[in-house]
Steps between C-alpha positions, in 0.01 A plus 500: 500500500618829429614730765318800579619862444562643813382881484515780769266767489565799663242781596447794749769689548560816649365695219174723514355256242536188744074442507561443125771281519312311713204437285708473191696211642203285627411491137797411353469219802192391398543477116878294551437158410550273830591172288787694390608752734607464880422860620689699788349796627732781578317773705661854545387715802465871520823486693670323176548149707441192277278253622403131409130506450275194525304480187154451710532752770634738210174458345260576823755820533398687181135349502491731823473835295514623106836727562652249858842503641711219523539405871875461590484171564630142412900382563759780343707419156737644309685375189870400553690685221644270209313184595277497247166567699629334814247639809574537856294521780616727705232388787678198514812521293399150281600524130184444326449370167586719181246657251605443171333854429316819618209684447536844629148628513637833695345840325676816547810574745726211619316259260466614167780784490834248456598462827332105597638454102839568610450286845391243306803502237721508784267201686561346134159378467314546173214783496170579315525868362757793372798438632717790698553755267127488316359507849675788619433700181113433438477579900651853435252680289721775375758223426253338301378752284833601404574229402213467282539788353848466442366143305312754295136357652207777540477595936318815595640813637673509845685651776733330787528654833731355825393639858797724515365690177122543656543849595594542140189366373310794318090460454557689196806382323352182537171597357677723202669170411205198555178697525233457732369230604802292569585204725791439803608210604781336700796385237508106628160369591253374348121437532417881512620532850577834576345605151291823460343743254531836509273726316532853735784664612402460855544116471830521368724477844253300689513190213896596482549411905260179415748380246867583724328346772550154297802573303836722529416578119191570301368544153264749374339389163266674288158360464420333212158498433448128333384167500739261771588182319731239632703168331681246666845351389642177602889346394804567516721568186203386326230726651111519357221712540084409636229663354407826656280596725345808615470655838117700547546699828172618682714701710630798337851317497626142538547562871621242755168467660346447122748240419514317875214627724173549294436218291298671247839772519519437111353298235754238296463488138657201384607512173485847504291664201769637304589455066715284430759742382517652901486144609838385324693813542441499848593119508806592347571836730481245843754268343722797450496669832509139632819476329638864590446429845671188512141300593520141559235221548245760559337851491207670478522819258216777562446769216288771440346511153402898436344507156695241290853616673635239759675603776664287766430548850692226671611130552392304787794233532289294779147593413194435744377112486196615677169383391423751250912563419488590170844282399371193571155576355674598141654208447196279606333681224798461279498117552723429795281415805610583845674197622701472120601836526625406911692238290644699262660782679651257772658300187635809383692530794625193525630535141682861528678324879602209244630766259669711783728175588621430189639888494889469618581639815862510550792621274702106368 
């Protein structure tokens, strides 16, 4: 009999978009195939300690509430560098068995931004997702976009600000250059935290000490009054495209409480009603800021489609696997159910570690 894959998934953190993680990784959980994967569950407190989760009580945790926290509890583990997914628990020092690969279902800081990539180089276990470097730069927004648009794909208009340049920050200047409204938000999160519009001057400083309050730097974007489409990408050097879908929010943005807190926050339109012509170019637009941000496995890339013009908003390298998480959804609708596409991104991690090792590592 064949043995099973033995996958880690990791979730919670100490990031501000733990609740999600949360949710996201008792559906990846549920989907894995049990005749085929042995599962460890990897918790991450608020406090950033790693603990080992039983599968059961894991469940009854987030059945307790929509947006829970993980409770610090269950034995302590870390990963012993270069022993190839080697645990220890630290409760009781015993070497536990290895994973032969992780799932880091970690959103936002400490999870999605390269640092757990770079743990888990050094750990030397194989890992679903962008490696280091395509991490760290789809986490930065400013780093992203120029980098897009030095790749020559469409972004909108935008200006970076750190905390030391805040008193700099002129209402005016700003406006002169991205109109009114506009939007701020903090440079590395994601799911809208810390997001606002501003449509009056007297909003302006009050939606400005939102955004510093989760983020040392911030981006101020012009609005871009459009339709919000979205396309997932999975592979590696080989990378392809979903459909598309598009994102209907009641709300008068795609706010964190319409994507996680109000179920009827947005409306899904999956495939999104769009010619043919918009469909393929945008395709082809995901698998090219994929590439210039040095994607791997997978991503999920969010446009906004003003007119027939496309502009790219951003790429999520560890998009939501919620229940109504658009990346999974896509590529149901494109063919790949849930549980293939669970199969298909931890295979393409086991086949870039395979590629890794052959790569010399020492000078003859």
């Amino acid at each position: 009999m064949k043995r099973k894959i033995r996958v880690a998934v990791i979730c919670g953190g100490k990031s501000v978009e733990h609740e999600i993680s949360l949710q996201s990784a008792r559906n990846v959980i549920e989907a894995m195939d049990r005749e085929k994967y042995d599962i460890v569950l990897i918790g991450i407190d608020k406090e950033g300690r790693w603990h080992l989760k039983n599968l059961a009580s894991f469940e009854e945790e987030i059945k307790s509430s929509f947006l829970p926290h993980l409770a610090p509890q269950g034995d302590e583990v870390v990963f012993v560098p270069a022993a190839g997914g080697q645990l220890v628990n630290l409760t009781t020092g015993e070497r536990l068995q290895a994973v032969d690969v992780v799932f880091p279902v970690l959103h936002g800081s400490f999870g999605e931004d390269g640092t757990i990539q770079g743990l888990l180089k050094i750990a030397g276990v194989p890992f679903v997702g962008a490696g280091v470097l395509g991490s760290a730069v789809a986490m930065d927004k400013e780093a992203s976009k120029r980098l897009l648009k030095e790749a020559g794909i469409p972004i909108g208009k935008f200006l970076p600000f750190t905390s030391e340049e805040k008193e700099k920050i002129k209402f005016n200047e700003v406006v002169n250059y991205l109109g009114l409204p506009l939007f701020i938000k903090p440079a590395s999160l994601g799911s809208s935290v810390g997001m606002d519009k501003v449509k009056r001057e007297e909003d302006f400083l009050p939606v400005l000490e939102k955004a510093f309050r989760y983020d040392s730097k911030i981006l101020i974007e012009e609005y871009i009054q459009g339709r919000e489409i979205e396309c997932a990408v999975l592979g590696n050097e080989s990378p392809r495209a979903s459909c598309l879908g598009e994102i209907i929010p009641r709300y008068e943005f795609y706010s964190y409480e319409a994507k996680y807190v109000d179920p009827e926050g947005a409306l899904l339109q999956i495939p999104a009603s769009l010619p043919e012509n918009i469909v393929k170019e945008a395709q082809r637009l995901a698998i090219q800021a994929f590439r210039a941000l040095f994607g791997e496995g997978m991503a999920r890339v969010d446009f906004f489609l003003r007119g027939e013009e496309i502009l790219i908003n951003e790429l999520n390298t560890i998009p939501g696997f919620t229940s109504i998480s658009m990346y999974p959804k896509l590529w149901e609708i494109s063919g790949i159910p849930y549980p293939q596409l669970i199969d298909e991104l931890i295979h393409l991690a086991l086949e870039r570690k395979k590629k890794e090792e052959n790569l010399q590592t020492f000078i003859n």
